[in-house]
C-alpha positions as MATLAB code, in Angstrom:
seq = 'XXXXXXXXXXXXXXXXXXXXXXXXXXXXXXXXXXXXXXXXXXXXXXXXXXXXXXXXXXXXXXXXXXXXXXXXXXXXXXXXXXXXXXXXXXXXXXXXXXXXXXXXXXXXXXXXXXXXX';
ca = [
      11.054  -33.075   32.153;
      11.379  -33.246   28.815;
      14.622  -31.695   27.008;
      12.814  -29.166   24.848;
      10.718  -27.865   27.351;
      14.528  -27.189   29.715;
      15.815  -25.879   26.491;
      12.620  -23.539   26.188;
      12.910  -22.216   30.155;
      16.847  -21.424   29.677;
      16.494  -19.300   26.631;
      13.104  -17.601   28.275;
      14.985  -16.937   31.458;
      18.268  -15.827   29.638;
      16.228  -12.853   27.724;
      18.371   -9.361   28.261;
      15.716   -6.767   28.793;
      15.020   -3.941   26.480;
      17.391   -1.150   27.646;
      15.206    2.209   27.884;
      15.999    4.996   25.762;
      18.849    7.133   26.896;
      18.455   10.611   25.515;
      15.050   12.547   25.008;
      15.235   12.068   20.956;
      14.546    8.884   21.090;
      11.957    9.116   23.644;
      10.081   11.386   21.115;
      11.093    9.314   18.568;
       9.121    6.549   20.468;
       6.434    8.386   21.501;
       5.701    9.657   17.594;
       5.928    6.252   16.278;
       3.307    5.198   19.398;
       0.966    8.482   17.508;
       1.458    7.359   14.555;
       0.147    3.607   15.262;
      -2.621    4.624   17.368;
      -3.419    7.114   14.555;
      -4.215    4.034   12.105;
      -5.736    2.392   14.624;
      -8.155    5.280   15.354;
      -9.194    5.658   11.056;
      -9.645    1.856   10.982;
     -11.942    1.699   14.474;
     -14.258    4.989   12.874;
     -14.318    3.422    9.705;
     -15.348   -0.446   10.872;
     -15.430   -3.433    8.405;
     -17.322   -2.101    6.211;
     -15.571    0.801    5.621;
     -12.497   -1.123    5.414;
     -13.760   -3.368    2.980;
     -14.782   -0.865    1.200;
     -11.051    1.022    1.286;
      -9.551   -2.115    0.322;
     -11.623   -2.755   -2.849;
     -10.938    0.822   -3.802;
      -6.689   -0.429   -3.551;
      -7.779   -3.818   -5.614;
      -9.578   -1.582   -7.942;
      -6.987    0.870   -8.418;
      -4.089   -1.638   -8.884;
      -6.689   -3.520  -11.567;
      -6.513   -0.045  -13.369;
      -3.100    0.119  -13.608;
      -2.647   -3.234  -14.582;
      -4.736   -2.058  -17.672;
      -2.656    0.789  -18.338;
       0.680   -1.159  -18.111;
      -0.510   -4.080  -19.591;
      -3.473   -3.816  -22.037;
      -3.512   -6.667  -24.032;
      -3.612  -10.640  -23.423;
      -2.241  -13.491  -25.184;
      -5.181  -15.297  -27.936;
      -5.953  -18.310  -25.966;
      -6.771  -20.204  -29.722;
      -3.356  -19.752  -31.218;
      -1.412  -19.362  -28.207;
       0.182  -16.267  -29.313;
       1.547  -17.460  -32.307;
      -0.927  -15.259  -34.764;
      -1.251  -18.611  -37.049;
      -3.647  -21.505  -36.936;
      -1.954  -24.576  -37.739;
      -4.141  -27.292  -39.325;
      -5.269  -30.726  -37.705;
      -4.709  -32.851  -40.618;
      -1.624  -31.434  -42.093;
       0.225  -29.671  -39.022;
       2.778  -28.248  -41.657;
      -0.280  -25.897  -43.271;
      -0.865  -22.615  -41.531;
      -3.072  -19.845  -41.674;
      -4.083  -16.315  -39.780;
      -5.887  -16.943  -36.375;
      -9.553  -15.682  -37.225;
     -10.229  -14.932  -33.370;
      -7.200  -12.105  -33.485;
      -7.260  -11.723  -36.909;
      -3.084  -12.861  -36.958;
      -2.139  -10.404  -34.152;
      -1.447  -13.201  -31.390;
      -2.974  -10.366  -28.625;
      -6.956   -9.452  -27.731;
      -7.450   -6.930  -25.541;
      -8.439   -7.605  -22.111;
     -12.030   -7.497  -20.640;
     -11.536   -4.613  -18.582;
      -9.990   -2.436  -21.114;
     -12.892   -3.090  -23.238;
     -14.924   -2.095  -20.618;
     -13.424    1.170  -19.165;
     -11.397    2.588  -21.711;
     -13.628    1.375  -25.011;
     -11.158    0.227  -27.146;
];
């Protein structure tokens, strides 16, 4: 046989077993954790994929939100942040950015949208 597949059937056969638990906390402790898993299980079986989708668009939308809040504006993509335009022929001469007016940000798409500003 080959030596991986000896090394495999030592360390399978070598397992200790899971001791049980010895005092009637843990057991509870056990059987509340067991609840609580079946519990999830339960909401995400009456809910189905849809519903799950749905819940999980609601998180993505949520996190988007506060992604706004925390972080409301976005670097100009023309002047790279700088808030000057420096010109093609002489790269020395500079001016304002006219797409953020010199302020190097713009403010995202979705605070546009939601918060109108």
């Amino acid at each position: 046989m080959n030596l991986a597949v000896h090394i495999a059937v030592a360390l399978g056969s070598t397992a200790a077993p899971n001791p049980q638990p010895t005092t009637a906390g843990q057991a509870a402790g056990q059987v509340a954790d067991a609840n609580a898993d079946s519990t999830a299980a339960d909401i995400a079986a009456a809910l189905g994929p849809t519903g799950m989708l749905l819940v999980l668009l609601a998180a993505a939308f949520a996190a988007y939100v506060l992604s706004l809040r925390l972080h409301p504006n976005a670097k100009c993509n023309r002047c790279k942040g700088m808030g000057r335009h420096r010109g093609t022929l002489f790269n020395y001469a500079t001016r304002p950015c006219n797409s953020c007016k010199g302020r190097g940000t713009h403010p995202r798409l979705g605070r546009k949208v939601l918060f109108k500003t």
